[in-house]
C-alpha atoms as one frame of an Amber mdcrd trajectory, in Angstrom:
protein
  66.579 113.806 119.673  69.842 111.882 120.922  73.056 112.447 119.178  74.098
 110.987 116.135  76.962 108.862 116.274  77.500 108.969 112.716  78.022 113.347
 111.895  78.007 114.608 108.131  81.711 115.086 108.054  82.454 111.527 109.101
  79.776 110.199 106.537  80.759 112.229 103.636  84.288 110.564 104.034  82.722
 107.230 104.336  80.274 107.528 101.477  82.665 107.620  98.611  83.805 103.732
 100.105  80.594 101.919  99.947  79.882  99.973  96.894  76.819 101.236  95.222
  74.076  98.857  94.770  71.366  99.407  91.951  68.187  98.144  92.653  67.420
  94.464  92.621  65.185  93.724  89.337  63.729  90.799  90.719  61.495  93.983
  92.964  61.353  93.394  96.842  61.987  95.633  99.391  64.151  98.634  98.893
  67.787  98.368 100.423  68.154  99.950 103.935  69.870 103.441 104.014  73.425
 103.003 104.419  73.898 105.623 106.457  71.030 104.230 108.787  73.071 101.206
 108.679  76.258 102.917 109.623  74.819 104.554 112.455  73.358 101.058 114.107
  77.242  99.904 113.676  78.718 102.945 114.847  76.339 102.169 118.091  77.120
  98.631 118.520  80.621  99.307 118.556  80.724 102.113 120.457  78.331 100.306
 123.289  79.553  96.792 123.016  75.968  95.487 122.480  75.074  92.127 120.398
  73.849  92.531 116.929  70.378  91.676 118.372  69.747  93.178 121.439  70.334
  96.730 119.012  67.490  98.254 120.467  64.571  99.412 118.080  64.683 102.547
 116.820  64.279 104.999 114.054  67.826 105.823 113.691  68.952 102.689 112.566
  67.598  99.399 110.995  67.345  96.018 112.524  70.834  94.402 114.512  70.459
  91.531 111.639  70.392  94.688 108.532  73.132  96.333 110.699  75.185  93.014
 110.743  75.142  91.883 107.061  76.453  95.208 106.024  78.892  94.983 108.253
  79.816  92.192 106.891  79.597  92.958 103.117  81.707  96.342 103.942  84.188
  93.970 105.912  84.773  91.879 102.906  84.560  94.758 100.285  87.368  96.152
 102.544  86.096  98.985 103.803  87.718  99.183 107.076  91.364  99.422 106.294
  90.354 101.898 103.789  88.656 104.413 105.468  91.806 103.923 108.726  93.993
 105.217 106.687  91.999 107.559 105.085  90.641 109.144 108.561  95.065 108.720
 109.659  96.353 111.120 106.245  93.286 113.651 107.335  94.611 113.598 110.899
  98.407 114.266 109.626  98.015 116.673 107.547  95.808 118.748 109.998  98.912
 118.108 112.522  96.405 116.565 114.981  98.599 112.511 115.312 101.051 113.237
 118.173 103.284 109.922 117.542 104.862 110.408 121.487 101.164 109.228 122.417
 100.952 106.676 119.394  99.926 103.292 120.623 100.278 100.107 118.155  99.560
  96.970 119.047  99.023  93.693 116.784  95.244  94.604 116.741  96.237  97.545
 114.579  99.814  96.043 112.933 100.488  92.579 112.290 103.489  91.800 114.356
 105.413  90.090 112.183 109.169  90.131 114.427 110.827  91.059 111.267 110.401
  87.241 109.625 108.254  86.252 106.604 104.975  84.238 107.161 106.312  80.558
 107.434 105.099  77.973 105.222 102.228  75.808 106.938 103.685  74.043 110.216
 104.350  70.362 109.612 102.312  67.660 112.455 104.981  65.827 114.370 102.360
  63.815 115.632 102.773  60.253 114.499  99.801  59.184 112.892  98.039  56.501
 113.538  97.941  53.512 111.565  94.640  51.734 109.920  94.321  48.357 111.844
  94.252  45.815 108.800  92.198  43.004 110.669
């Protein structure tokens, strides 16, 4: 069998994260694994494939499964979370060496030491209703 991209020690810190879901009342099917699901992410964004050319397999569920909980985790903030959870782990082991640190506005909002401005005004002039 291939090599899981997901290993125990990187799911048991991602576990705690994930909201727990009890089972729907209404019946249906049951939920997919989440670590299934985490594993058909883990692929996509390690390969750069689309959501639904995931190709079938066992180890994960479908590209469309694999999408929405990406997207409920995106929203329930999971991301940023486990970052700088994964960041601490590497510090304290001694294993960030900030002469090689990188950071970009992908990983820092680059802000140039202002606040967020208000919304920008148009100085566009409108145009006028014609009232014939």
């Amino acid at each position: 069998m291939a090599e899981s991209f997901v290993s125990d020690a990187f799911w048991y810190e991602v576990k705690p994260l994930l909201p727990q879901h009890p089972p729907d009342p209404r019946g249906g099917a049951p939920r997919a694994d989440d670590r299934k699901c985490l594993e058909g992410i883990t692929y996509i964004l390690r390969t750069g494939c689309q959501w639904q050319m995931l190709p079938e397999s066992d180890r994960w569920p479908s590209g469309s499964t694999c999408w929405r909980r990406f997207t409920e985790w995106s929203k329930a903030g999971i991301w940023p979370q486990l970052h700088r959870k994964l960041l601490n782990r590497l510090g304290k082991a001694g294993r960030i060496k900030l002469d090689t640190v990188v950071v970009d506005s992908a990983s820092v909002r680059a802000k140039k030491g202002a606040c967020t401005p208000a919304q920008v005004r148009l100085i566009v002039r409108k145009m006028a209703v014609k009232g014939t």
